[in-house]
N, C-alpha and C positions, 0 to 999 in steps of 0.2 A: 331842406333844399337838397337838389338829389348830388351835387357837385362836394359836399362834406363826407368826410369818410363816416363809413357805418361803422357801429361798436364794433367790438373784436367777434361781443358775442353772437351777434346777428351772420357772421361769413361763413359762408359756402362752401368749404374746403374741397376740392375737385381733384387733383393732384394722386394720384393711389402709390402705394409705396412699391409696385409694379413700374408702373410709370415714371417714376422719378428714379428708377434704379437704367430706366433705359435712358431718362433725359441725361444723367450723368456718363453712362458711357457713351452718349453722342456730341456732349460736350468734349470730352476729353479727347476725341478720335480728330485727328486735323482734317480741317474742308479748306483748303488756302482756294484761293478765286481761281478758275480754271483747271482745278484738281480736286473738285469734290465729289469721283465717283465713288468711293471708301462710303463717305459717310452719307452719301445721296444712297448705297445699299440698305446701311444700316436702318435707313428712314423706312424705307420701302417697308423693309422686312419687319417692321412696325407695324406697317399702317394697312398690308394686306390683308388681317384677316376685319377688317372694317368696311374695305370698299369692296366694290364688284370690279375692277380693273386698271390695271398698272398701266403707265406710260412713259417712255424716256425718251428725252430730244437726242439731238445728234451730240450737245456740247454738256447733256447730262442733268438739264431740268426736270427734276421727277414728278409726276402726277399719279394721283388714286381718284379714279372717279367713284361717284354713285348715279345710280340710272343715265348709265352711258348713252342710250339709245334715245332721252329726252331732246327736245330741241329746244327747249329755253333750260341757259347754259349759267350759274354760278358760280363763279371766284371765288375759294378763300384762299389766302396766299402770304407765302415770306419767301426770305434767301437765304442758301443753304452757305453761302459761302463768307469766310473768315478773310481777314487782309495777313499779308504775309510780307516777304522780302523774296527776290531774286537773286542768283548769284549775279555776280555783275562783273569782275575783278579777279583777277587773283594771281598774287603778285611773287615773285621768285621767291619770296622767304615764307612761301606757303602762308601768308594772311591772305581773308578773301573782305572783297568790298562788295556793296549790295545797292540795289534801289529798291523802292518801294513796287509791291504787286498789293492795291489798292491804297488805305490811308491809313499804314502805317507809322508812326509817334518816332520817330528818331530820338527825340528826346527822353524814354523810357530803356531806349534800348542797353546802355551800356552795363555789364553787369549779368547780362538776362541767358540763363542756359538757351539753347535753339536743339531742334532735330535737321537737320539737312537732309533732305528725303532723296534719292537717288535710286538707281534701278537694281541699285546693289542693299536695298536698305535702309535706316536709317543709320546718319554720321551723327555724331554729339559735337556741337561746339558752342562756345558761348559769346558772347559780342564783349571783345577785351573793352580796358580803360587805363590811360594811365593811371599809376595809385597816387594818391593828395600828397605823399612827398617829395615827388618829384615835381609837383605844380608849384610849389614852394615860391612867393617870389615873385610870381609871375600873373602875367595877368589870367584869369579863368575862359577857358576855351570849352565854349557850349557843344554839348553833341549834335553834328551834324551830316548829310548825308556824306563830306567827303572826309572826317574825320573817327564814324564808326567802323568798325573791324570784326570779323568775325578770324575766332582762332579755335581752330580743330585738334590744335597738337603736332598740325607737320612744319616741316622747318623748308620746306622745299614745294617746289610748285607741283613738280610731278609726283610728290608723295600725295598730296591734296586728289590728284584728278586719281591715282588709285586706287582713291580711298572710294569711287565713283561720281567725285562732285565735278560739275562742267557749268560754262557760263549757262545761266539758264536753269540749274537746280533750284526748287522752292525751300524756303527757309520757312518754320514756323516756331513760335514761342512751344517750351514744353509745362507750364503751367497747366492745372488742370482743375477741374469743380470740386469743390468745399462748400458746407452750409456752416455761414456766421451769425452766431448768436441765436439761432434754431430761428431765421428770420429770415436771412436773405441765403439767396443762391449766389454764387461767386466764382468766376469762371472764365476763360479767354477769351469764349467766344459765345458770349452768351447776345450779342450783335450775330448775327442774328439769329442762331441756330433755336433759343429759347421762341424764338416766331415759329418755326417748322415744328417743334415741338406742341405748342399750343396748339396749332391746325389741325393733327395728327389727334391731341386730344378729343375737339370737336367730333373726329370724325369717328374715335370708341365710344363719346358720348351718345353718337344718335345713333349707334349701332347697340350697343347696352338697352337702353332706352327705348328701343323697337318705334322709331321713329320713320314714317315714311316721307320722302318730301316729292312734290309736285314735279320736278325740274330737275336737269341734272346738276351734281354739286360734283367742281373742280376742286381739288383739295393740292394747290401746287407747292412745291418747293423748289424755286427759282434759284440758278448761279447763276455769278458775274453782276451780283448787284452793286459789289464795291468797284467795281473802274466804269460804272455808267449804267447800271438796270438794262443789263444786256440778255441777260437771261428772257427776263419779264418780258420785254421786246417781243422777244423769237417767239416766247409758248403763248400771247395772247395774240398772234399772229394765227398761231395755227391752234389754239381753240375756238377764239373769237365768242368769247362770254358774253354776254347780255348783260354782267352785272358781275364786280369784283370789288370784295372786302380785304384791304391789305392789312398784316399786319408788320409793324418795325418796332424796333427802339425809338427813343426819345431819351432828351436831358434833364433826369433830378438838377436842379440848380439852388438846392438848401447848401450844398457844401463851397469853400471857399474860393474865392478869383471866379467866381461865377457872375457877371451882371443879368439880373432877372428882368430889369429895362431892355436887354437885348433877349434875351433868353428865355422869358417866362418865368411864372414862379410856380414847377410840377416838383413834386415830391414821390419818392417809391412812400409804399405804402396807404396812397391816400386815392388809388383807381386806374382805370384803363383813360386813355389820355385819347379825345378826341380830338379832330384836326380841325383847320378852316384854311382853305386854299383854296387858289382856280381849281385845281383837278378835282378837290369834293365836288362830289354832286349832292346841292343840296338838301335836295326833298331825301337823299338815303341817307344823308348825315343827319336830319332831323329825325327819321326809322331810326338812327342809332339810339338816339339821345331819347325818343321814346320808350326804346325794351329797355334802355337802362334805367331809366326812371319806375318803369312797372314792374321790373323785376328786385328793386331798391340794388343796385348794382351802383356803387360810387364811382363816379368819374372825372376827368378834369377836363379843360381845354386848355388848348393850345392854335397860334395863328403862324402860318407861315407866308410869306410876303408876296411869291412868285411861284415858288415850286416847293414840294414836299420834299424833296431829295430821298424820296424811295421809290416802289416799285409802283409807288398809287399813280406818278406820274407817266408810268408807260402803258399802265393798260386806260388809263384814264385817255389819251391820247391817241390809242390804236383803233383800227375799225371802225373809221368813222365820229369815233367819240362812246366810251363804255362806259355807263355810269359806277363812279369807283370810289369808295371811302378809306378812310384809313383811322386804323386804332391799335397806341401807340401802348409800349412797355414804358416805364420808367427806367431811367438805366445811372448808374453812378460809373462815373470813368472809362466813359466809351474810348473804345480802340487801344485800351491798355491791357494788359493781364489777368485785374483783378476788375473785371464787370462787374457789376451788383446789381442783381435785381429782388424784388419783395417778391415773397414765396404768397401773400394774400394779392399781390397783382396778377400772379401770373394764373390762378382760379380767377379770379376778374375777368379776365380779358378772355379766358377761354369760354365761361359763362355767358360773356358781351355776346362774342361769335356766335356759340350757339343758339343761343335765344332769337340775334337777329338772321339767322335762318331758318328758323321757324316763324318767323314772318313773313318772310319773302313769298310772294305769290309765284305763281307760273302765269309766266307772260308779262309780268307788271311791268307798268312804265313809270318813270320817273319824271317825263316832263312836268312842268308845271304849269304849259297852255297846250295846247296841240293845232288850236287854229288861231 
């Protein structure tokens, strides 16, 4: 059954040790939501000798097309951007307070080094805690938005803003990628930058490969996915695809305080995770579930109730209506520090990709009557 995972010894290793030396310095470079022109470069300067043509939005969404000049227009897509903190605060004894710039964990935070990025630089501070001996006694007070703190080292308010922080500087974790146990990748922001990566692989594979396709192929990496699929919005406005493959994270729910009643029960290591929501379209979720099957490609599913909460639902929504699928990573401990993802998922899903673009006809339609 094609939903069990294949031997070890049957996979596909896709990944080149080129490649993974770039996925890691684009993990480690910060994309916080609204400020991912750094690492929307670094992607480019990737992905150009692969495509026939670069494109950038106003707010920084980057595309690499191939055969731009096609009019039957393909999607494949993720978001370039990581969640972060705002400055918010900052208080005469030089602590600074924060709110969240997407769906950043308060509860992770106390303890956790940061960069404060400013135009002077980057500042070093760490999100203080009381220490457990001064709790002594008392009852336990949960980390929460009006009880974390960020401390820089200044004792004063205007030492703080010299140092060039001001309400409104971004805050990001300085954690950065590690492979654990020669198995998994692990990493801040592998939500979703491991997506842009995997597109990006697609698009050396069918360059390598001397592959031609019918249609032109959109190879996007979308910001502003974390405060609403704002990104995705804008650029399938102004490409207006025929047909978009997203790809996102999802939730491994093998590890503890996970209900799989709620939750599903996906595992890293056992496939690229296919969706079922209003926004699939189902005859190209059925294409998916197809090349996966023919190509022995393990995969899982997964249901979601109303909406996918990624980018499948903007373009799936835009234009009329774009037929849109979505295939998902597995991910352990989304929006914390240490993401995990399986090093044989992430050849999976770029495998998924490419095969089912090489299905994809010029012109195809997706309905399933037309009269």
């Amino acid at each position: 059954m094609a939903e069990k995972n294949n031997n070890a010894v049957n996979h596909q290793t896709v990944v080149t040790k080129d490649s993974l030396a770039f996925f890691e310095n684009y993990i480690n470079n910060p994309s916080p939501t609204g400020f991912e022109w750094q690492g929307q470069r670094l992607w480019l300067d990737y992905l150009k000798p692969y495509v026939d043509e670069t494109y950038i939005d106003n707010y920084g969404t980057a595309v690499g097309i191939i055969n731009p000049e096609a009019n039957y227009k393909v999607v494949i897509e993720a978001h370039a951007d990581e969640i972060s903190w705002f400055v918010n605060y900052i208080t005469k004894d030089g602590l600074i307070y924060v709110i969240r710039n997407g769906g950043s964990d308060h509860q992770i935070a106390p303890s956790k080094r940061v960069n404060i990025h400013t135009d002077k630089g980057i500042v070093k501070a760490v999100f203080g805690w009381p220490a457990i001996h001064t709790r002594s006694g008392e009852k336990e007070e949960a980390p929460t938005l009006k009880n974390i703190f960020l401390d820089c080292g200044c004792t004063t308010k205007e030492e703080v803003e010299e140092l060039g922080i001001h309400v409104g500087s971004v805050v990001t974790y300085e954690d950065e990628f590690m492979v654990l146990n020669d198995r998994y990748f692990v990493g801040r922001a592998m939500d979703n930058r491991a997506g842009g990566f995997m597109i990006a692989e697609v698009a050396r594979l069918l360059k390598e490969n001397k592959k031609e396709l019918p249609f032109g192929l959109y190879i996007v990496n979308s910001v502003q996915e974390e405060i609403g699929l704002r990104g995705a919005e804008m650029i399938a406005n102004y490409i207006k695809p025929n047909v978009a493959i997203v790809t996102d994270v999802t939730h491994d729910t093998q590890t503890p305080m996970i209900n799989k009643i709620t939750q599903g029960d996906l595992a890293c290591g056992k496939g690229p995770v296919v969706s079922y929501a209003p926004a699939v379209q189902i005859n190209l979720n059925k294409q998916l579930i197809a090349v996966a099957e023919a190509n022995n490609i393990p995969f899982q599913r997964q249901a979601s109730s109303r909406y996918t909460g990624t980018d499948t639902d903007a373009f799936a929504y835009s234009n009329g209506g774009v037929p849109s699928a979505l295939i998902s990573l597995p991910l352990r401990y989304m929006h914390t520090t240490v993401e995990m993802i399986h090093k044989e998922d992430v050849d999976n899903v770029i495998r998924l990709i490419y095969e089912t673009v090489l299905t994809i006809q010029d012109g195809q339609d997706f309905r399933t009557f037309t009269k």
